[in-house]
N, C-alpha and C positions, 0 to 999 in steps of 0.2 A: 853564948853560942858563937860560933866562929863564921865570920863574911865569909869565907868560902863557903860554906854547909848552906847560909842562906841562900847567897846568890847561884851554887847547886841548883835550890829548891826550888827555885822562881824560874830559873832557865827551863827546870821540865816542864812545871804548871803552863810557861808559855807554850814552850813546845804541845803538851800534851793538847791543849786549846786548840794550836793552829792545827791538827791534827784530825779533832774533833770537827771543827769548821769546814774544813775541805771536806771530809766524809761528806758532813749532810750538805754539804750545796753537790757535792755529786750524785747522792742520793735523793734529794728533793729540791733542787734548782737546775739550773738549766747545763750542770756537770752531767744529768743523767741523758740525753741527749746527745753528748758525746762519746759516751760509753757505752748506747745502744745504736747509732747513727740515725742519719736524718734523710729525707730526700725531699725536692723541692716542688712546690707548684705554685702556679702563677691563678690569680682570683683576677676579675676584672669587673667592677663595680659602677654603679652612673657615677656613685658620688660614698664616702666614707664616714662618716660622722664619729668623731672619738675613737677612731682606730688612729694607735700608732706605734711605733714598735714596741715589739715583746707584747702585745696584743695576744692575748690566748686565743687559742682555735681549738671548739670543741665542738665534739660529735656525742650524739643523747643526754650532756652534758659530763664527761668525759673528755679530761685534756688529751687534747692529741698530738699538739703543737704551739707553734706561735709564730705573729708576723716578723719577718725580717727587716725590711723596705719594703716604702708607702711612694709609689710613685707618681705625680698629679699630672694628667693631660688635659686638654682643652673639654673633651666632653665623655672623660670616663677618670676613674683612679685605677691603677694595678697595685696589687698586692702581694709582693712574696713570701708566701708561707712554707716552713719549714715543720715537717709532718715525720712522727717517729716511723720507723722503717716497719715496725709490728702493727702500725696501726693503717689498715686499706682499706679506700674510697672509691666507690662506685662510681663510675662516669655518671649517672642520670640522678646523684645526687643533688644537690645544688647548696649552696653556701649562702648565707643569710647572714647579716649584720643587725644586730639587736643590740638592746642597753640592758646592762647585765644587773643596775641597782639604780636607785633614786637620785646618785649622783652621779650619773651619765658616765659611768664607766660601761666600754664596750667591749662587745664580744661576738667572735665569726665562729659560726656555728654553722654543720653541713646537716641537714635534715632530707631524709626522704623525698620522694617525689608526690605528688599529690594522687596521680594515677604510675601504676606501678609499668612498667612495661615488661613482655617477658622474652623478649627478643634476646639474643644472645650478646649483642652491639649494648645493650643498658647493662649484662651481667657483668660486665668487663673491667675492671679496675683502673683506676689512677695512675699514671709513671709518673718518675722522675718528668719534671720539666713540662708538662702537659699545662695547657692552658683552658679553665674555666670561665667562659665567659658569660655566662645566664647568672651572676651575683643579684640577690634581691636585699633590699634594706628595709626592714623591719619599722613601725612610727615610733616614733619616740612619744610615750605620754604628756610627759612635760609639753611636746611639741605640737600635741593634739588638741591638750587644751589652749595652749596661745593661740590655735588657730582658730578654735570658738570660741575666744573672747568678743570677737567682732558679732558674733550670730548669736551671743549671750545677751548684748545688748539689744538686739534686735528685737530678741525675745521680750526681755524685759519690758521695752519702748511699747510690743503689743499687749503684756498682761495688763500696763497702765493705763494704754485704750480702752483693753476692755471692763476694767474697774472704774473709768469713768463713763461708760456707760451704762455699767450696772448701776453706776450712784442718778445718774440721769434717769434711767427706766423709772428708779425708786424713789423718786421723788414727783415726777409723774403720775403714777401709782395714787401716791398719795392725796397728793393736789385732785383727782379725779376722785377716789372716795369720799376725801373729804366736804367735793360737794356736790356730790349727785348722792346724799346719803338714799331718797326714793328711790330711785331708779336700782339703786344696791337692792333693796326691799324686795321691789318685782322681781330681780333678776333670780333671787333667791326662792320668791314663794314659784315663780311657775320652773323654778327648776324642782322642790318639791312637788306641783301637780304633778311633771314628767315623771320621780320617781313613782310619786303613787300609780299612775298606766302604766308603767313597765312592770309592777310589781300585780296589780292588775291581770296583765297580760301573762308574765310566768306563772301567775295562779289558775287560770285557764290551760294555760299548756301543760300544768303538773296535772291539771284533772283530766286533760284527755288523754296525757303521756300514760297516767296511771291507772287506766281501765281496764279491771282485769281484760275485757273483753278484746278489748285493745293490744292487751299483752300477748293475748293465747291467740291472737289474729296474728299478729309480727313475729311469735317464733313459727307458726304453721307456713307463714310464706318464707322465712330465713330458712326452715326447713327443706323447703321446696325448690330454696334457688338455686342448688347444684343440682337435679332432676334441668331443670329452665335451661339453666350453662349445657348441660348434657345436650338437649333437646335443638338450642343454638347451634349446637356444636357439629351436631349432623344436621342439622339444617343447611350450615355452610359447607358440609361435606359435601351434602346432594347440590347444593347449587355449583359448587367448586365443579362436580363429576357432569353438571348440567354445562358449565360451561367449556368446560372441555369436550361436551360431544357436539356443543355449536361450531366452536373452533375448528372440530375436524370436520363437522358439515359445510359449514365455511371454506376451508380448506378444500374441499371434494366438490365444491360449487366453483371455486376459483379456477379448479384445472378443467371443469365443464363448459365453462366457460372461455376458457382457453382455446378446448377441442371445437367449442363452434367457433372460435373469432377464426382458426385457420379454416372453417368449411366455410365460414361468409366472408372471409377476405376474397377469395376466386370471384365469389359474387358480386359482390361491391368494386372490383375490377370490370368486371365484365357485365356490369348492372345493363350502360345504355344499350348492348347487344343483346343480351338478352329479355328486356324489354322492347327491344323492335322486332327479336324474334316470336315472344307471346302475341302482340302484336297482328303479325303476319297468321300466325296458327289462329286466332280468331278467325279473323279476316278468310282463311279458309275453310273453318271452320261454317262461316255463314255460309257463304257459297255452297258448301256439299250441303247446308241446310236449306238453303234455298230451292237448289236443284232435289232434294228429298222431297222436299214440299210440291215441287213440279210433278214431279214420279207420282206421287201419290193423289195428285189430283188428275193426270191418268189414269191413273187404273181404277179411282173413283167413276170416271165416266165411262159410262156405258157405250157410245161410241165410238172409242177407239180402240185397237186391237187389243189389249191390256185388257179393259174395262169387259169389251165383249169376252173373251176367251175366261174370264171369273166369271161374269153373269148368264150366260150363253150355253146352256147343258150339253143342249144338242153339234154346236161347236166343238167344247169338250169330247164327248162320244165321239166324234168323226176325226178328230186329233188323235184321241187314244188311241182309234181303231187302226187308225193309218202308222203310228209306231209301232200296233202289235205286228201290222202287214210287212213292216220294214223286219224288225225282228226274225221274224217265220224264214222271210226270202233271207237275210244275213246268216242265217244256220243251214240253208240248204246250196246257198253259194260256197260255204265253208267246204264242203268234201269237193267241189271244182274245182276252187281255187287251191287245196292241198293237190291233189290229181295232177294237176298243171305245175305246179311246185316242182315236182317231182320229176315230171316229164321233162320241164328245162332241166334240172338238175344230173337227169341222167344224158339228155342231147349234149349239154357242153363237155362229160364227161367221154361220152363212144358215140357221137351222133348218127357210126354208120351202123352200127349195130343196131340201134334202134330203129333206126328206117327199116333195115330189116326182117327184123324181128316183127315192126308193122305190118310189114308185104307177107312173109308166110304165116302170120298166127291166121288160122281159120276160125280163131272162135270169134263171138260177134264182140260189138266193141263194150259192153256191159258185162261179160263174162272173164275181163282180167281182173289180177290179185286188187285189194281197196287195201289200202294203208289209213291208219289211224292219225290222231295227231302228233304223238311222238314217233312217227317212223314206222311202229309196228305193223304185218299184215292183219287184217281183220282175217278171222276163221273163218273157211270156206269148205264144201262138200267136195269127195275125194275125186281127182281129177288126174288125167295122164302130168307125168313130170315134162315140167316144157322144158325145151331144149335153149339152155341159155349160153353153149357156148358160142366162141365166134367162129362165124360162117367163113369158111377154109374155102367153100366154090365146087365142094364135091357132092355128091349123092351120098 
């Protein structure tokens, strides 16, 4: 075969290789990243354990990126991670560093939030450039158990306590049975008496538990204790409804009491006055009892005017008579004293006409008109008309 044909044939195999090569790192390394683009975010952790770059970063487990630069400060690390463009993160996610395998390889992983928020501020996405600062770091197993090695022996140090005192107790034990074998003996037989009385005694309690009579007694009152519960039931009903009409008698007693403390406050204000006024009303009280008492020890005795004028018939009689006398004469002064009435009544009005009228009446002086008591003439027999006008001076 001819060098050129060979060396043809190898030229392409390399060729076609490097060809092959570059596809899949752009396809499954980190070429594919530049051919979908990337955008950046910053992580901020207390501390990073096995992160360092090209450190995957995944979500549900799902690559979604990887660390670029690990930057160490005094009391936090930053981390910047480089996140495909198609892949978006929740602001109220949080980023978590774990160990990915038994040989402490790591891995940032963004997981949910524990309580979910539904505020519009959590639904909001990741930019470019935004910075994470709530990083949690995950324990390391390996790490966990170093840290209970110290508390493993701890542990240990007590199970050996207490296996030497179970070996203590147990030898104990033994040394004491071995020589109190008597005292074992008794302890045994009156624990067998106890069983025989207790076993005694449940055989009494099965025969009294198990009489028919006993039976058909205890479902008759099991029977009966909801009627009992019922009967309670309104019992505390009536006493409930009883005490609420105390309450309101209570109640109606309270504002009765109320209405008198305002009638006996005035009182209790004005107690010592009124107390020296009772007082006083006694005090006169005797006296008009006294002076009663006088009166009537008057007119008890016969000798003095009271006593005779009650005991004294004939007195009485001449009393009486002499008011009937007053009487009689007051009813027959009555028509003078009208008469006269009149007579002024008519002088102040024409007294010269009446003078007059005096001098020419010829009749006697018991033959003028009598007036009643309201004014009226009394009826009289037919008589010339007198001449009542006024006297002019002529014939």
């Amino acid at each position: 075969m001819n060098d050129k044909v060979v060396a043809f044939r190898v030229g392409v195999v390399v060729v076609a290789a490097s060809v092959l090569a570059t596809l899949l790192i752009i396809f499954f390394g980190s070429g594919q990243s530049l051919l979908q683009g990337t955008y950046t975010v910053c992580l901020r952790f207390p501390r990073a354990p096995g992160v360092t770059v090209e450190t995957p970063v995944r979500k549900n487990g799902v690559l979604i990126g990887r660390i670029k630069s690990v930057e160490l400060f005094d009391d936090h690390v930053d981390l910047e991670a480089q996140i495909d463009n198609h892949r978006k993160l929740r602001s109220d996610e949080v980023a978590r560093i774990k160990t990915a395998s038994l040989l402490g390889d790591a891995v940032v992983e963004f997981v949910p939030p524990s309580t979910r928020d539904a505020s519009a501020a959590a639904n909001e996405y990741v930019q470019h450039g935004d910075l994470l600062a709530d990083g949690l770091v995950a324990s390391d197993p390996l790490q966990v158990l170093t840290n209970l090695e110290g508390k493993l022996e701890g542990t240990i140090d007590s199970f050996k306590s207490a296996a030497d005192g179970v070996t203590v107790l147990t030898t104990n034990l033994n040394q004491a049975f071995g020589a109190n074998d008597d005292r074992i003996g008794r302890i045994l037989s009156q624990t067998e008496v106890a069983l025989e009385s207790f076993n005694r005694m449940m055989g009494t309690l099965d025969e009294f538990v198990g009489d028919p009579q006993f039976k058909v007694d205890m479902k008759r009152s099991l029977h009966d204790l909801p009627k009992l519960f019922g009967e309670v039931q309104l019992t505390m009903q009536d006493a409930r409804q009883a005490m609420a009409t105390f309450e309101r008698m209570g109640a109606k007693a309270e504002r009765n009491l109320d209405n008198i403390e305002k009638f006996t406050e005035p009182l209790g204000e004005n107690g010592r006055q009124l107390i020296a006024d009772l007082g006083r009303a006694a005090q006169n009280l005797d006296q008009m009892t006294s002076q009663l008492s006088v009166v009537a020890t008057a007119i008890n005795d016969s000798d003095g005017t009271l006593g005779r004028l009650i005991h004294d018939d004939e007195l009485y009689s001449d009393i009486r008579e002499t008011v009937r006398n007053l009487n009689q004469s007051s009813r027959q002064i009555e028509p003078i004293l009208r008469d006269f009435r009149i007579f002024s009544d008519r002088m102040g009005r024409d007294p010269g006409g009446e003078l007059r009228r005096a001098l020419l009446d010829s009749r006697p002086p018991g033959a003028r008109i009598k007036y009643g008591p309201n004014g009226i003439p009394f009826p009289s027999s037919p008589r010339r008309e007198e001449n009542t006008a006024p006297y002019s001076g002529r014939r």
